[in-house]
The first five atom37 places (N, CA, C, CB, O) and aatype in JSON, in Angstrom:
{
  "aatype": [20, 20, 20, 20, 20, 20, 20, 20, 20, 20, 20, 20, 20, 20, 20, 20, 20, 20, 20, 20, 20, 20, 20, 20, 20, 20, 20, 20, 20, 20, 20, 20, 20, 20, 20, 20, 20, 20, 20, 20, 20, 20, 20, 20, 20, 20, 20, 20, 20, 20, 20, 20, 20, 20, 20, 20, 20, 20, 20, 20, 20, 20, 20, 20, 20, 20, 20, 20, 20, 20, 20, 20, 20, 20, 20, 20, 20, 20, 20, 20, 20, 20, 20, 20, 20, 20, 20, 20, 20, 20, 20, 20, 20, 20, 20, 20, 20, 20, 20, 20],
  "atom_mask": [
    [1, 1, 1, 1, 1],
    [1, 1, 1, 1, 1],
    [1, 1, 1, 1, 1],
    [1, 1, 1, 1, 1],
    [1, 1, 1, 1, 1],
    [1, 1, 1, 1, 1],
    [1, 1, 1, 1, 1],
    [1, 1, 1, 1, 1],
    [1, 1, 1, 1, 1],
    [1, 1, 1, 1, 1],
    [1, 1, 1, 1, 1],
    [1, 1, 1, 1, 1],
    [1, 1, 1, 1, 1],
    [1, 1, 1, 1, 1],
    [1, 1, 1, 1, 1],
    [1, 1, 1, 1, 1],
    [1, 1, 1, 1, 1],
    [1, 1, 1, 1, 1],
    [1, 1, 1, 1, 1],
    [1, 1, 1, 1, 1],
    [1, 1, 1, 1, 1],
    [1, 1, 1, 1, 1],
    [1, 1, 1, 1, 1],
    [1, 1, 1, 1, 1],
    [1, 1, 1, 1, 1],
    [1, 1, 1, 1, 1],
    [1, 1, 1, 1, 1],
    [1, 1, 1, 1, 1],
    [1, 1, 1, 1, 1],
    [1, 1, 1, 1, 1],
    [1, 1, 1, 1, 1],
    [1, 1, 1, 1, 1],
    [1, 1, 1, 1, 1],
    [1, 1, 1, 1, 1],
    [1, 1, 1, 1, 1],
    [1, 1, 1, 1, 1],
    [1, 1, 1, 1, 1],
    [1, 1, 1, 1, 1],
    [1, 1, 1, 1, 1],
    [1, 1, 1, 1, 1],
    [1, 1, 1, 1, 1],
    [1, 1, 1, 1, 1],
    [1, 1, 1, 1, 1],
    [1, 1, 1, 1, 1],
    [1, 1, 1, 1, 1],
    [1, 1, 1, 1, 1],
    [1, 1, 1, 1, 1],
    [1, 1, 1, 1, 1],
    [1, 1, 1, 1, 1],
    [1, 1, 1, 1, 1],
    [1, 1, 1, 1, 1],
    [1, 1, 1, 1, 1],
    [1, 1, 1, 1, 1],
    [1, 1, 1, 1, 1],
    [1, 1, 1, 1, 1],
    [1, 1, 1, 1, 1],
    [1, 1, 1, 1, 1],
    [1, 1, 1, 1, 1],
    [1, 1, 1, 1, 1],
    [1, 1, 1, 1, 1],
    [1, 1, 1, 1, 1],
    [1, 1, 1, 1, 1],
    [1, 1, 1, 1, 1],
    [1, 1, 1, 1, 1],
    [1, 1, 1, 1, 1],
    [1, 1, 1, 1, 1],
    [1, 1, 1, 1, 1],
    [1, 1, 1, 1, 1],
    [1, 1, 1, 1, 1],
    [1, 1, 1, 1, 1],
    [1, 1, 1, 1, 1],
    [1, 1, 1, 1, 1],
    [1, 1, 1, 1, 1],
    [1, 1, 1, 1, 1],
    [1, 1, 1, 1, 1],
    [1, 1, 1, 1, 1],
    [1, 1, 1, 1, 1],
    [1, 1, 1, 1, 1],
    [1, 1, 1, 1, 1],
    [1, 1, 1, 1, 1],
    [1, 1, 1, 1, 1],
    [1, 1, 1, 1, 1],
    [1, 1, 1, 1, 1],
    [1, 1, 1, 1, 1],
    [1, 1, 1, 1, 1],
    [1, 1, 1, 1, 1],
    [1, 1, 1, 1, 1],
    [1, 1, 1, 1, 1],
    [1, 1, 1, 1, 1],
    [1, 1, 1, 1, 1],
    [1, 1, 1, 1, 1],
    [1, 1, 1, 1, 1],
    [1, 1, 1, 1, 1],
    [1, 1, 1, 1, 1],
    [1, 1, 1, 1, 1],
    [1, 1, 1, 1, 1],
    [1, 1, 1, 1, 1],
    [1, 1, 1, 1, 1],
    [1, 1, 1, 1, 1],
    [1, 1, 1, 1, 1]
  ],
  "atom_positions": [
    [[114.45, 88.46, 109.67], [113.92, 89.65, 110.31], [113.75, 90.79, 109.29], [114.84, 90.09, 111.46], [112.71, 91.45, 109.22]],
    [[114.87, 90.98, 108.48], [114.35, 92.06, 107.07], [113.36, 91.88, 106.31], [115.21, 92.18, 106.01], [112.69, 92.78, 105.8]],
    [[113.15, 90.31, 106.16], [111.94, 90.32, 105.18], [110.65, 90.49, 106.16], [111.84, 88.8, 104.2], [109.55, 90.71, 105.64]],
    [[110.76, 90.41, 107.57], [109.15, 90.47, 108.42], [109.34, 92.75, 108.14], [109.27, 89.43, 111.21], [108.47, 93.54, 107.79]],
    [[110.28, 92.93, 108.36], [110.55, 94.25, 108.51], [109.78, 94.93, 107.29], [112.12, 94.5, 108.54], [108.91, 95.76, 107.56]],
    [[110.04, 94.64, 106.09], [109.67, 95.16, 104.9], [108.1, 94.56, 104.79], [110.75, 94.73, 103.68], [107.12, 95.31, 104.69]],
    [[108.01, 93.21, 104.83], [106.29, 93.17, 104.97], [105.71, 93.51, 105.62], [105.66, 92.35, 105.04], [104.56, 93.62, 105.19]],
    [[105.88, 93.91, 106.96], [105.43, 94.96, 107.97], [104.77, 96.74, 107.47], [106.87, 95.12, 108.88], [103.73, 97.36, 107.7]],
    [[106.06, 97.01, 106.7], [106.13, 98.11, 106.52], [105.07, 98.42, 105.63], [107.29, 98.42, 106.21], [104.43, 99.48, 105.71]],
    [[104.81, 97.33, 104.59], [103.58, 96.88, 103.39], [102.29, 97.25, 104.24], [103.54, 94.92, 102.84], [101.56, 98.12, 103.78]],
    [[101.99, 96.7, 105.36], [101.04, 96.32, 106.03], [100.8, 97.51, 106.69], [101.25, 95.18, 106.77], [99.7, 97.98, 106.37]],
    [[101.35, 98.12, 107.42], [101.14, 99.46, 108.24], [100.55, 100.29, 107.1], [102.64, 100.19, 108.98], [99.43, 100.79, 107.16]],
    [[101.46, 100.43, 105.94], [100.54, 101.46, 104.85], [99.35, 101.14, 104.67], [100.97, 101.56, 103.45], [98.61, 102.12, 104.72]],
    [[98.63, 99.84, 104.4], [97.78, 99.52, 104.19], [96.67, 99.83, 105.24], [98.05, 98.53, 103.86], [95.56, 100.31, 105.0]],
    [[97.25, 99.4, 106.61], [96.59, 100.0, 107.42], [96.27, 101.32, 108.02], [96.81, 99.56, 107.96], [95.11, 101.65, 108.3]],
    [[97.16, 101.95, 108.17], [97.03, 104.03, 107.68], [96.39, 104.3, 106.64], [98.49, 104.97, 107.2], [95.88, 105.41, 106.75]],
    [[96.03, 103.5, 105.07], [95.42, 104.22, 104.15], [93.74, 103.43, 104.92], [96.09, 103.88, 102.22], [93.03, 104.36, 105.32]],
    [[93.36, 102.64, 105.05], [92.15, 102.12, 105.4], [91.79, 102.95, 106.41], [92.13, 100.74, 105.73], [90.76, 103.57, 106.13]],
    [[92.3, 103.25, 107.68], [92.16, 103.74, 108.84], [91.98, 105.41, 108.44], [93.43, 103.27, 109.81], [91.12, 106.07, 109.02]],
    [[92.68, 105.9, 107.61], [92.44, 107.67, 106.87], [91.2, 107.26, 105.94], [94.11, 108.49, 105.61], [90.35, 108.13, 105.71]],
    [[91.07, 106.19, 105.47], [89.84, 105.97, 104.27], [88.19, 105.87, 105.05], [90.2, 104.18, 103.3], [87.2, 106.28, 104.44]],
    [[88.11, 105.36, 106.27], [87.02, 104.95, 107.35], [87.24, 106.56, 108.32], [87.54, 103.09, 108.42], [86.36, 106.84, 109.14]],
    [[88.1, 107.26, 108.19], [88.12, 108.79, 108.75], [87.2, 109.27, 107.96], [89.49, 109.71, 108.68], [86.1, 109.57, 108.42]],
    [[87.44, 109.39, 106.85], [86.59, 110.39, 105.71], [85.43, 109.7, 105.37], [87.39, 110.72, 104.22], [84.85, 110.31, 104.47]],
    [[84.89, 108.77, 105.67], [83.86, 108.29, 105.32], [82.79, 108.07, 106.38], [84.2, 107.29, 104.72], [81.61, 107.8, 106.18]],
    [[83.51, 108.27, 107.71], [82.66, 108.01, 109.63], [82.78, 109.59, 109.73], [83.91, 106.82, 111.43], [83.8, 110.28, 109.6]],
    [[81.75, 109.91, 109.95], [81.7, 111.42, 110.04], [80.84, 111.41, 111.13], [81.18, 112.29, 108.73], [80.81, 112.44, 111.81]],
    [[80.13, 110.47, 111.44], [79.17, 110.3, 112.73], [78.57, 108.56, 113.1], [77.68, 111.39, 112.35], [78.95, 107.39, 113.04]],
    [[77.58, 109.27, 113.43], [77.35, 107.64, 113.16], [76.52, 107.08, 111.84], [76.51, 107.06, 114.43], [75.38, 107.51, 111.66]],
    [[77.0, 106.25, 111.05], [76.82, 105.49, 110.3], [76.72, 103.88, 110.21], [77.41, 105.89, 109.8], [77.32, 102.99, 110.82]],
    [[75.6, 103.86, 109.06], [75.18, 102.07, 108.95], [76.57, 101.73, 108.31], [73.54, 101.49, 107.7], [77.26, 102.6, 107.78]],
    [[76.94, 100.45, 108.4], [78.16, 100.26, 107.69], [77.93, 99.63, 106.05], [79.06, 99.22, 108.66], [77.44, 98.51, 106.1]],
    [[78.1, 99.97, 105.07], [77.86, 99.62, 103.47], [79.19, 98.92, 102.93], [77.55, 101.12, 102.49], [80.28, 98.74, 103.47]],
    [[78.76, 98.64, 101.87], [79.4, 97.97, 101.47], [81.17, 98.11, 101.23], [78.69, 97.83, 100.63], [82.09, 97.29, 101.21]],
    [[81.09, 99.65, 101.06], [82.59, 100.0, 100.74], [82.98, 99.95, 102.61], [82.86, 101.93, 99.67], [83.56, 98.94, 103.0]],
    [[82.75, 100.65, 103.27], [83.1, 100.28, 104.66], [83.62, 99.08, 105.34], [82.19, 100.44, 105.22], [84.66, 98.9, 105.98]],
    [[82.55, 98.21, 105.0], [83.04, 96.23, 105.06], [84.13, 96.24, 104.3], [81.84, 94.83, 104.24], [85.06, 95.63, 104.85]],
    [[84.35, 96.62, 103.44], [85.75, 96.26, 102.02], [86.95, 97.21, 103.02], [85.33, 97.37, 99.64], [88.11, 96.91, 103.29]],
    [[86.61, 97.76, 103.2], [87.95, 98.99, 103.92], [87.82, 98.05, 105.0], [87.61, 101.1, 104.39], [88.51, 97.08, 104.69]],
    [[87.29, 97.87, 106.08], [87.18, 96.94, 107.53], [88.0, 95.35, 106.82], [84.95, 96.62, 108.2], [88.79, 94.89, 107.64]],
    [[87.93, 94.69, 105.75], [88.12, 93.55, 105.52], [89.5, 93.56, 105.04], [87.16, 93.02, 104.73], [90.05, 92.46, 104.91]],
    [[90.22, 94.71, 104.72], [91.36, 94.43, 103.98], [92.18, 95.44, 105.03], [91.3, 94.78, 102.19], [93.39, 95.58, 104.89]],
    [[91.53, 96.06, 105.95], [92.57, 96.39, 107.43], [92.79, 94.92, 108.23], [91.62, 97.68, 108.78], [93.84, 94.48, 108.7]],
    [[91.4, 94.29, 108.23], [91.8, 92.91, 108.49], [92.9, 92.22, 108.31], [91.19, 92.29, 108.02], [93.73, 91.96, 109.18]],
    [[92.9, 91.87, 107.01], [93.56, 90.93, 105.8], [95.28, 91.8, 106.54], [92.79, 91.42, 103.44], [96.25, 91.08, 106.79]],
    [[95.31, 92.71, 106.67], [96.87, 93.15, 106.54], [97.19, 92.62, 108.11], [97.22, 95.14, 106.17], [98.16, 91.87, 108.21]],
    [[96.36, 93.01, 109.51], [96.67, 92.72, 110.89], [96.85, 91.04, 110.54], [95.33, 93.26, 112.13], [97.86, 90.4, 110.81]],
    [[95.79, 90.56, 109.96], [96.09, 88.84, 110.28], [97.45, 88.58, 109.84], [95.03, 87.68, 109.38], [98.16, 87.94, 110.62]],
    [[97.97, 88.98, 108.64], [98.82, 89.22, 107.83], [100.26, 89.27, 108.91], [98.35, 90.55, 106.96], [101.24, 88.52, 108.84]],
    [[100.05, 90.24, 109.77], [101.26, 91.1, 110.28], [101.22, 90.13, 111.71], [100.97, 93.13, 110.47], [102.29, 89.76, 112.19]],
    [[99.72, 89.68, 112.46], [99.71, 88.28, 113.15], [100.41, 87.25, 112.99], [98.79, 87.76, 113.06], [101.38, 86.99, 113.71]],
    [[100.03, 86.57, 112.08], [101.14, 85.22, 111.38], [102.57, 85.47, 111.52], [101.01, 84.98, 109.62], [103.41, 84.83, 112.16]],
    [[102.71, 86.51, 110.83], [104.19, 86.45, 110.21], [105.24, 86.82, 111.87], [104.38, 88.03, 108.62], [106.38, 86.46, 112.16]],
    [[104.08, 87.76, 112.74], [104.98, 87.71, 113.86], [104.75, 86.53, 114.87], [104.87, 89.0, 114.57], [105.22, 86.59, 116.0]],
    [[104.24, 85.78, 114.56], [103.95, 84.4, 115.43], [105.22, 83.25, 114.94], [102.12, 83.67, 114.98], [105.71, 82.32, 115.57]],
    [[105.47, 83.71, 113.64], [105.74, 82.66, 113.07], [107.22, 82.91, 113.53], [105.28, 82.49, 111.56], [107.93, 81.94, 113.8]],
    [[107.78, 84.41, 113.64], [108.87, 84.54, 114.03], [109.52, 84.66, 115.48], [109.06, 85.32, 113.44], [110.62, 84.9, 115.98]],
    [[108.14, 84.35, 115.88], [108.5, 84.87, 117.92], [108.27, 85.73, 118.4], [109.7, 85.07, 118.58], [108.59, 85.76, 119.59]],
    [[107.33, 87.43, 117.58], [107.54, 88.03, 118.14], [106.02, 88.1, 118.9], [108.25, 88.93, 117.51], [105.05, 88.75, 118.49]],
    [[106.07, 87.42, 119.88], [104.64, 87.05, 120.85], [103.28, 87.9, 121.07], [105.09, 86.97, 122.29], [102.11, 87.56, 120.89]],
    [[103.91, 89.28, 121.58], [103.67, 90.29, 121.73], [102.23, 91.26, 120.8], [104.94, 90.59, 121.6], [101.13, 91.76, 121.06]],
    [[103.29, 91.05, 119.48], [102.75, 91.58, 118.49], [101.8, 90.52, 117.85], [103.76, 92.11, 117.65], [100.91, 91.0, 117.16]],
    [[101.84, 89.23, 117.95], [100.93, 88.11, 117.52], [99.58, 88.2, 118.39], [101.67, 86.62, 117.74], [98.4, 88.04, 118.06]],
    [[100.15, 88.49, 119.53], [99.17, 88.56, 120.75], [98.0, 89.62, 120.54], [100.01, 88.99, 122.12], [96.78, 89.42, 120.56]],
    [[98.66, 90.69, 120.34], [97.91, 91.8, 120.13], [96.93, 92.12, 118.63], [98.96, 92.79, 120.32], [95.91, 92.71, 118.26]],
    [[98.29, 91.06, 118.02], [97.28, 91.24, 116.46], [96.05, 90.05, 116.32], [98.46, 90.96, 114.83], [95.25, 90.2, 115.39]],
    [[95.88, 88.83, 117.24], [95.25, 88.17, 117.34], [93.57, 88.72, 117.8], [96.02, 87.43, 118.0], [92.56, 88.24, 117.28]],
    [[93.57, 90.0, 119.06], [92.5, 90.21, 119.67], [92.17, 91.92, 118.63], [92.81, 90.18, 121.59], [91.13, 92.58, 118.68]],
    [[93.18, 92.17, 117.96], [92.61, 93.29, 116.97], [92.07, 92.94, 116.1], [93.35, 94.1, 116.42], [91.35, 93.72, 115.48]],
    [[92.22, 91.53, 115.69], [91.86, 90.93, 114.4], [90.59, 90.2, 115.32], [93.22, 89.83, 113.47], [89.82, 91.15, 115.48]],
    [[90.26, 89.56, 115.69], [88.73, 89.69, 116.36], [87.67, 90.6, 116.55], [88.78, 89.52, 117.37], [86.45, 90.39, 116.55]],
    [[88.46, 91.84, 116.75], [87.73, 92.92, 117.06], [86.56, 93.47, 115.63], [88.96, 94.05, 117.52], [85.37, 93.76, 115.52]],
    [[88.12, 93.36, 114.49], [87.83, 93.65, 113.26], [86.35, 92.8, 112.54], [89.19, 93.33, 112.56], [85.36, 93.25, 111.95]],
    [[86.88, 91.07, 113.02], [85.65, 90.42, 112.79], [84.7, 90.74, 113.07], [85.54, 89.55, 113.09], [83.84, 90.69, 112.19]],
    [[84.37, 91.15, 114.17], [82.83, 91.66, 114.58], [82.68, 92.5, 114.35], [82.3, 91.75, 115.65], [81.45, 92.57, 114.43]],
    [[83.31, 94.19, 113.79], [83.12, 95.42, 113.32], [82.35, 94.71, 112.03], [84.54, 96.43, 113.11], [81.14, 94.91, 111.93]],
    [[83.03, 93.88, 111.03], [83.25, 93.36, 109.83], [81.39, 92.28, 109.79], [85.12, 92.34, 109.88], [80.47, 92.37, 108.98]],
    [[81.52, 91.54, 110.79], [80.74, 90.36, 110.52], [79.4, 90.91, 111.05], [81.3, 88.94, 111.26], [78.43, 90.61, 110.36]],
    [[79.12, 91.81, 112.35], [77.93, 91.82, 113.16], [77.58, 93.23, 113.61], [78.11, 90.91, 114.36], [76.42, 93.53, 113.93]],
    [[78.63, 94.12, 113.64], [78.07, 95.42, 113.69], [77.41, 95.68, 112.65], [78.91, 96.38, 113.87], [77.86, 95.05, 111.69]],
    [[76.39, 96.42, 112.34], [75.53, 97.49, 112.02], [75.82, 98.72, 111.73], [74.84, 97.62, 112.8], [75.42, 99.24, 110.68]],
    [[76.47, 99.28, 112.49], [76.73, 100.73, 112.7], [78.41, 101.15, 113.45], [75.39, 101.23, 113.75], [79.01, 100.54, 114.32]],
    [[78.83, 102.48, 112.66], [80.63, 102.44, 112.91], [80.38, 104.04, 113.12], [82.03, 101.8, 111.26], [79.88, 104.86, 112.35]],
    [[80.85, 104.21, 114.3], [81.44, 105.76, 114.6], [82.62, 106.33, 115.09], [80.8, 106.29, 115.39], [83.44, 105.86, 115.87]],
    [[82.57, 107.6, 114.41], [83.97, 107.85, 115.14], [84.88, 107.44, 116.02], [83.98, 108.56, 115.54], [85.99, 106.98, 115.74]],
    [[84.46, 107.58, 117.01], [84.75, 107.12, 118.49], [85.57, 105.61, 117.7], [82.96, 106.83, 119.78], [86.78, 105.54, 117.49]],
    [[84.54, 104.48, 117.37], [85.21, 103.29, 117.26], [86.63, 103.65, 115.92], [83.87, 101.98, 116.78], [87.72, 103.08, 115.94]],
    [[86.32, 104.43, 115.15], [87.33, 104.49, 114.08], [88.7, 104.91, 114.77], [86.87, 105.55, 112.89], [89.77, 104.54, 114.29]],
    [[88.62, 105.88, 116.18], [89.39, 106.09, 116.92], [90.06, 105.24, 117.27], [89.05, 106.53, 117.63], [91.14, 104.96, 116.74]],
    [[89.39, 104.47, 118.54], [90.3, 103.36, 119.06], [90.67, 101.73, 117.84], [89.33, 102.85, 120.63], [91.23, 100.68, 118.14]],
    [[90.23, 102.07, 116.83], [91.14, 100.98, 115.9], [92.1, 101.88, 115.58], [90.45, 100.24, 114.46], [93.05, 101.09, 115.6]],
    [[92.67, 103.12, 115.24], [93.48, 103.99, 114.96], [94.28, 103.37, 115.83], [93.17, 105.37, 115.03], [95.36, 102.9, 115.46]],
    [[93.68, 103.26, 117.54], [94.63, 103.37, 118.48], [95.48, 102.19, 118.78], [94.04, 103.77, 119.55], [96.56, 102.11, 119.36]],
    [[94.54, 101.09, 118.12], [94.75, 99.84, 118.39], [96.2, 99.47, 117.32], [93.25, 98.98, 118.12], [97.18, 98.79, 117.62]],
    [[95.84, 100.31, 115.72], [96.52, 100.2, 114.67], [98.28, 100.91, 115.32], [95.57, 101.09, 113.33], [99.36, 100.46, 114.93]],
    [[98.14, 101.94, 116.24], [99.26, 102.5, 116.56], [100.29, 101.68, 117.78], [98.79, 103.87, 116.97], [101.51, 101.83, 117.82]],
    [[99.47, 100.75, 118.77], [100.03, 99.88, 119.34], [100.41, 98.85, 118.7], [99.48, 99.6, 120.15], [101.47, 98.37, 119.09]],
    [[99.68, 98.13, 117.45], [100.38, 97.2, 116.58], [101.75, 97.71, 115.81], [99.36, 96.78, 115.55], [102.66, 96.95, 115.46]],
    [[101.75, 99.27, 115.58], [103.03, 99.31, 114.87], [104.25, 99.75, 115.88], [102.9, 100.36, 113.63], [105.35, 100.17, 115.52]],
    [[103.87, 99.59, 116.99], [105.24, 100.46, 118.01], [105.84, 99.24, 118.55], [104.71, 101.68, 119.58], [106.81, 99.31, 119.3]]
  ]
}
């Protein structure tokens, strides 16, 4: 449980600096470029990350939730076009139910 605790803790930063990095960069609506996909792909990379490791340990909940955020991400990532506020919001919001 200490070591999910401390890689957790890895992962939330990662995800607060991406999630403040897609703040300053969504100012309205915008096409999504290349640095956007890279910030969207490595908020990814940390939820799948924080998915596994709580699946792997039982904690259901948080696998559960990181499973349909990490979908979400795919299609921000793979098929949207365009990212606005509003959506940078509710991944914020989504990012704040994954860490509670």
């Amino acid at each position: 449980m200490e070591c999910f605790r401390e890689e957790t803790e890895d992962h939330i930063e990662n995800i607060d600096h991406c999630l403040n990095s897609l703040t300053t960069q969504v100012t309205g609506l915008v096409m999504l470029t290349p640095t956007t996909q890279e910030t969207l792909h490595s908020l990814r990379r940390s939820v799948h990350t924080l998915k596994g490791a709580a699946a792997v340990i039982g904690i259901e909940r948080i696998a559960a939730w990181g499973h349909d955020f990490e979908d979400f991400l795919d299609w921000l990532h793979d098929e949207a076009k365009k990212l606005d506020h509003a959506t940078v919001a509710a991944l914020r919001d989504g990012a704040d139910l994954l860490a509670s």
